[in-house]
py3Dmol code that shows the C-alpha trace and the ligand (Angstrom):
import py3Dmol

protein = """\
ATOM      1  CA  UNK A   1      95.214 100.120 116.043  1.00  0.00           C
ATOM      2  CA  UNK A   2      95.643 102.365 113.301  1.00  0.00           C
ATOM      3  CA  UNK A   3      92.361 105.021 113.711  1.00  0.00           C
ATOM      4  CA  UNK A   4      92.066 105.799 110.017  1.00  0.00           C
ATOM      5  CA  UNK A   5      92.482 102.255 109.228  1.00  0.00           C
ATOM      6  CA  UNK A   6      89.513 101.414 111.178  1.00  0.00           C
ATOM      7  CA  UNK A   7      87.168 104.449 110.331  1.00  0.00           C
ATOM      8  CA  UNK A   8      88.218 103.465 106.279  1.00  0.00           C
ATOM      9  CA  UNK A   9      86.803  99.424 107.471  1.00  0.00           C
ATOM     10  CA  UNK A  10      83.133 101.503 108.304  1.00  0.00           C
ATOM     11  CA  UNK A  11      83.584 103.479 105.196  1.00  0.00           C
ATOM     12  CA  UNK A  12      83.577 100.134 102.980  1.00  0.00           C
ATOM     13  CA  UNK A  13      81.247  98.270 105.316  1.00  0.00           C
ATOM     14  CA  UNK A  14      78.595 101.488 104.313  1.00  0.00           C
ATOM     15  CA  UNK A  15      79.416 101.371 100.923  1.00  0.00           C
ATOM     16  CA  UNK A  16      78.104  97.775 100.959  1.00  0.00           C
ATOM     17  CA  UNK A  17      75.275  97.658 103.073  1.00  0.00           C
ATOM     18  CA  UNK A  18      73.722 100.787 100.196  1.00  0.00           C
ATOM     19  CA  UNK A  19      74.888  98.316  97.631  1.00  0.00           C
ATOM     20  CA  UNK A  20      72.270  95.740  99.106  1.00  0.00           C
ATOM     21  CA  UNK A  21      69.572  97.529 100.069  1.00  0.00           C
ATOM     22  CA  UNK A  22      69.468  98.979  96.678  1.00  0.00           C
ATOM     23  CA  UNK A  23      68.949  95.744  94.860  1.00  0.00           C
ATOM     24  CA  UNK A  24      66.844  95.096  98.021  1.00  0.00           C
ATOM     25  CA  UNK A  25      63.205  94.184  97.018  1.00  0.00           C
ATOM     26  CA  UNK A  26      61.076  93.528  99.951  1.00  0.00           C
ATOM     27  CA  UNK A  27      60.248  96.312 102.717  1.00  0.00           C
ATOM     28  CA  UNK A  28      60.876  94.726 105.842  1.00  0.00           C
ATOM     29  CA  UNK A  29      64.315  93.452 104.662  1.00  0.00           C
ATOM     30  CA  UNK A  30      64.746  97.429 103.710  1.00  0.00           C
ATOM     31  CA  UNK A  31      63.822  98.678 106.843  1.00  0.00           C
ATOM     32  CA  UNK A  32      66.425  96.164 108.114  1.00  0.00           C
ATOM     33  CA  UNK A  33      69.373  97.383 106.166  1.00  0.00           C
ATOM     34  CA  UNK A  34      68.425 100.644 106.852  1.00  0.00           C
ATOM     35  CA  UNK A  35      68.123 100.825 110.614  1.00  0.00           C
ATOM     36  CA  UNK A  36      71.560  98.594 109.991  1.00  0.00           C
ATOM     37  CA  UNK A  37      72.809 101.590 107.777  1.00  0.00           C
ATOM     38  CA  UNK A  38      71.953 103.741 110.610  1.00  0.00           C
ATOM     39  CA  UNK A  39      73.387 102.103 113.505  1.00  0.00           C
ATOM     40  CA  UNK A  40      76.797 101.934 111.787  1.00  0.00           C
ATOM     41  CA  UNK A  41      76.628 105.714 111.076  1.00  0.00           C
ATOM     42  CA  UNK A  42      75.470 106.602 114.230  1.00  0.00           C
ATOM     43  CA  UNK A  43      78.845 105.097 115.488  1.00  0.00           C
ATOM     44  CA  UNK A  44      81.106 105.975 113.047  1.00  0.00           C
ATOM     45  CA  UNK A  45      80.173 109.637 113.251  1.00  0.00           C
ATOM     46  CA  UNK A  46      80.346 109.550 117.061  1.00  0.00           C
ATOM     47  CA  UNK A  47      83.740 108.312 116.956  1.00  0.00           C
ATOM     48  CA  UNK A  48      84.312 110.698 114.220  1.00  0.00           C
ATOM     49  CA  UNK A  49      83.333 113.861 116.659  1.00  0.00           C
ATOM     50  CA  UNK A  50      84.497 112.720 120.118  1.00  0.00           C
ATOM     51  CA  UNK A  51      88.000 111.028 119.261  1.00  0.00           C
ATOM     52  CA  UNK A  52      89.377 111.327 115.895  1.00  0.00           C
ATOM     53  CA  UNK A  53      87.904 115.153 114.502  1.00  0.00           C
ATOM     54  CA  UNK A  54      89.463 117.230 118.205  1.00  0.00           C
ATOM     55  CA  UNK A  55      92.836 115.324 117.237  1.00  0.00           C
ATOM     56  CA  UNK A  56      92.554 116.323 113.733  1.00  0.00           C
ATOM     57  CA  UNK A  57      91.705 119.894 114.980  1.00  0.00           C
ATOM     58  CA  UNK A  58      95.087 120.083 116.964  1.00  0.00           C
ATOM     59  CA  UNK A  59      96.947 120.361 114.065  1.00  0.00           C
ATOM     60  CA  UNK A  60      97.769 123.586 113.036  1.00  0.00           C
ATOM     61  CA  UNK A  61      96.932 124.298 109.662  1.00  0.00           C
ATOM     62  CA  UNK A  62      94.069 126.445 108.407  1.00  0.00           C
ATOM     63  CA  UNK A  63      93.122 123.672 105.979  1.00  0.00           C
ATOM     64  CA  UNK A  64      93.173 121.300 109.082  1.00  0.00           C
ATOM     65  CA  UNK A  65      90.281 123.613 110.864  1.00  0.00           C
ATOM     66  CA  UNK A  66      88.540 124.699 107.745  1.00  0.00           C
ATOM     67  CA  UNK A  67      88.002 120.658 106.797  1.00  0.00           C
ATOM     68  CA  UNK A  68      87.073 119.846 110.578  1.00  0.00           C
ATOM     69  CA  UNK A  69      84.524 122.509 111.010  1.00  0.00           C
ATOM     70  CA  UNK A  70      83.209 121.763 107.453  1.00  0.00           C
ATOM     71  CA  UNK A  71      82.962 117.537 108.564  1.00  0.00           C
ATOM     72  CA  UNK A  72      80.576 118.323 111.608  1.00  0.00           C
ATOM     73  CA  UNK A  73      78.364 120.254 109.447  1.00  0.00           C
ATOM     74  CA  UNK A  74      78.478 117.414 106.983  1.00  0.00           C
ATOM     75  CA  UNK A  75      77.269 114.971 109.902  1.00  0.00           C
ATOM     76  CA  UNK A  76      74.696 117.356 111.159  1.00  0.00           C
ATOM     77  CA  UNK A  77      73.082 116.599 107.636  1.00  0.00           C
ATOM     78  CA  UNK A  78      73.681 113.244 107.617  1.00  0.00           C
ATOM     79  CA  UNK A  79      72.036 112.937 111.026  1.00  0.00           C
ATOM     80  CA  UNK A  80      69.273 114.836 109.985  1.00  0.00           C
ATOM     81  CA  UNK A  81      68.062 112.378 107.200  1.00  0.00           C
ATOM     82  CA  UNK A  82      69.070 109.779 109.548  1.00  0.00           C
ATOM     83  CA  UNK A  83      66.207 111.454 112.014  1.00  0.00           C
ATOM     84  CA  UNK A  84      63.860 110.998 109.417  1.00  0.00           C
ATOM     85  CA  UNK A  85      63.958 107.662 107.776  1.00  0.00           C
ATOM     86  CA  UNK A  86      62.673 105.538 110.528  1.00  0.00           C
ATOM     87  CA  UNK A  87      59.461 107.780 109.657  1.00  0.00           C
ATOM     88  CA  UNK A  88      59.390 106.597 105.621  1.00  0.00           C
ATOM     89  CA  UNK A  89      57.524 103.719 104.748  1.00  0.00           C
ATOM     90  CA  UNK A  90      59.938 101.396 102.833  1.00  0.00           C
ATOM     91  CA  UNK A  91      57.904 100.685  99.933  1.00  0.00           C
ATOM     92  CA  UNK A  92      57.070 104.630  99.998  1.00  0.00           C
ATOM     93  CA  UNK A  93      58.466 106.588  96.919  1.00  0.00           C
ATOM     94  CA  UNK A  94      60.382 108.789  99.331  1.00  0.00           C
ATOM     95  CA  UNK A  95      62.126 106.419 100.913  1.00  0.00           C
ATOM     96  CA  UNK A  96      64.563 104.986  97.859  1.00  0.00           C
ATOM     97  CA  UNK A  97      65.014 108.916  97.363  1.00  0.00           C
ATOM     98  CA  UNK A  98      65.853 109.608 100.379  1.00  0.00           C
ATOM     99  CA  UNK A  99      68.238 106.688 101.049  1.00  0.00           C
ATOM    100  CA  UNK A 100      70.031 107.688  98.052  1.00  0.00           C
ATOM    101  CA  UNK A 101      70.051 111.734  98.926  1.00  0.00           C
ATOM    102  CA  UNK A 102      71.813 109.978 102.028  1.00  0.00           C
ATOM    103  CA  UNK A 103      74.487 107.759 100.468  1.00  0.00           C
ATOM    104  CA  UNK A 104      75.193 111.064  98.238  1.00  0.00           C
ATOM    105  CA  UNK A 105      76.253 112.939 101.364  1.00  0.00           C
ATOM    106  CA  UNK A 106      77.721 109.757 102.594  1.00  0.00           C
ATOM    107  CA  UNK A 107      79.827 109.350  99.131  1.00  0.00           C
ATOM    108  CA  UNK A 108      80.596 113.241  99.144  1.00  0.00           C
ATOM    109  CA  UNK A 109      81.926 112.922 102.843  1.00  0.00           C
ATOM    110  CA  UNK A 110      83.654 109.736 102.282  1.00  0.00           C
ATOM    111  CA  UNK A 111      85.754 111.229  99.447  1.00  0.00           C
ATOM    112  CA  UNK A 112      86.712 114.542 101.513  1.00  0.00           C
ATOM    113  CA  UNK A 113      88.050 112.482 104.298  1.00  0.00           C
ATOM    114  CA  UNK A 114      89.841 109.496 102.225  1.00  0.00           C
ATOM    115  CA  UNK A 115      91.414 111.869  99.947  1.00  0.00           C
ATOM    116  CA  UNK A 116      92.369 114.735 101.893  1.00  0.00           C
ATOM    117  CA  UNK A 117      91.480 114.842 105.710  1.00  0.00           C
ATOM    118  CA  UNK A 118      92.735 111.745 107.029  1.00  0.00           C
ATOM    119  CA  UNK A 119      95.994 113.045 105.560  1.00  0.00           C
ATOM    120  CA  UNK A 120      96.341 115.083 108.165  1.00  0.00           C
ATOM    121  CA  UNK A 121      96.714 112.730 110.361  1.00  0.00           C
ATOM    122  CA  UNK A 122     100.158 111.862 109.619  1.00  0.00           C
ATOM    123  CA  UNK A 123     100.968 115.184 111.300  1.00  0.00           C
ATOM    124  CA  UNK A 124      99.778 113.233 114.347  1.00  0.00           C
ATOM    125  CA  UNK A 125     102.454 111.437 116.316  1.00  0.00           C
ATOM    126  CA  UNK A 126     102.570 108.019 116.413  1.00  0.00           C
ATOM    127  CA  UNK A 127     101.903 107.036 119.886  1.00  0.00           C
ATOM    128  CA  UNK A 128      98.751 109.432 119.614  1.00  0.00           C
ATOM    129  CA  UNK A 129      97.414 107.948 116.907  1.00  0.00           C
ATOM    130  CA  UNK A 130      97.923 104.160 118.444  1.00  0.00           C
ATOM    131  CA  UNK A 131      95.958 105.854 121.506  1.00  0.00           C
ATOM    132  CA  UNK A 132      93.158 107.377 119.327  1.00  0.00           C
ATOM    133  CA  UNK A 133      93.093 104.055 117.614  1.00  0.00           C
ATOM    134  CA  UNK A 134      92.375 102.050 120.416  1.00  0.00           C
ATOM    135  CA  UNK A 135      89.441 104.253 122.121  1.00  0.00           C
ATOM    136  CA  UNK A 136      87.600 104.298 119.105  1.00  0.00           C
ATOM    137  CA  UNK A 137      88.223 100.446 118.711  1.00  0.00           C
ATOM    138  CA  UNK A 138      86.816  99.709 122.524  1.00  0.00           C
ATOM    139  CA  UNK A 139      84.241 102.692 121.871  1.00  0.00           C
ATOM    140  CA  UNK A 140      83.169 100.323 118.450  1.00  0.00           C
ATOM    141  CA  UNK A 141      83.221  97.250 120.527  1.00  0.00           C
ATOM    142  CA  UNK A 142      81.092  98.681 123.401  1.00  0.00           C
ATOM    143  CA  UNK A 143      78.498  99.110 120.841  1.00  0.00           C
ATOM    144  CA  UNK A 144      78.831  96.629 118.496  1.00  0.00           C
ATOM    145  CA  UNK A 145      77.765  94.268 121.780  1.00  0.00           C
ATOM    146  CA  UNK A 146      75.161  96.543 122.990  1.00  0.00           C
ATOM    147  CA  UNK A 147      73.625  95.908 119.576  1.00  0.00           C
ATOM    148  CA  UNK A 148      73.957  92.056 120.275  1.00  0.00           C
ATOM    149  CA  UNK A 149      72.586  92.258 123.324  1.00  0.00           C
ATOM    150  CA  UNK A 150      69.623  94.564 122.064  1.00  0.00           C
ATOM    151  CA  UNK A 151      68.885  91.503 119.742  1.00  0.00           C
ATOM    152  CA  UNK A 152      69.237  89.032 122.568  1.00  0.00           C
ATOM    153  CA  UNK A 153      66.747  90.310 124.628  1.00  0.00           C
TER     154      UNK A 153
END
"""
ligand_1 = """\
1
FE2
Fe 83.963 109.105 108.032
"""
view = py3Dmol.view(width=600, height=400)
view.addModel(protein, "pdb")
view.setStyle({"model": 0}, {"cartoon": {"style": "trace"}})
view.addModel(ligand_1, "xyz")
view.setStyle({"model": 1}, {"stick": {}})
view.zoomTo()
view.show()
């Protein structure tokens, strides 16, 4: 399992889930796609920070720290708005501004990591990566079935 391979698959799957809940008309379907919009990031940042960013940060290049360091700040924002969007009525004002302040970070973030940081991780060696790659896959599965099982119950 290739790790930036999989983290690009959350990117897209994001992208699309802001897509729909910005031609997204009624509120509970909203508040929906946004706790779904949430969940996903909560992951992908997690997996982000705990596998794939102290990898990243073994490589030794400046640029390598400088864009690692700069990534966690990045999240902290992210999880910040993320904090405070369960709080927002849907049909509130605030709420389509907020969701897209959030998709801006998301977009900004996105870009910085596509384009230049996951570069870096062709300084990683192979069997590494294929071990990265497959913690973050079980770590995805784990709660992609806790989710299930949330809905389940
Ligand atoms: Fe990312």
């Amino acid at each position: 399992m290739d790790p930036v391979k999989l983290l690009k698959k959350q990117h897209r799957e994001v992208e699309a889930l802001f897509k729909r809940i910005g031609k997204t008309e009624g509120a509970s379907e909203r508040r929906r796609l946004m706790e779904e919009i949430s969940a996903k990031l909560t992951l992908h940042t997690k997996l982000e920070e705990e596998i794939f960013y102290p990898a990243l940060r073994e490589v030794p290049t400046k640029k390598a720290e400088e864009m690692v360091l700069e990534a966690y700040e990045e999240h902290h924002v992210v999880k910040l708005v993320l904090a405070e969007l369960p709080e927002v009525d849907p049909e509130d004002e605030r709420f389509e501004a907020k969701m897209t302040v959030l998709e801006e970070l998301i977009e900004h973030h996105v870009e910085e990591e596509e384009d230049e940081m996951f570069k870096l991780a062709d300084k990683i060696d192979d069997d590494e990566l294929e071990a990265l790659g497959e913690r973050m896959a079980q770590e995805a599965e784990q709660a992609g079935a806790s989710v299930r099982n949330k809905r389940a119950a």
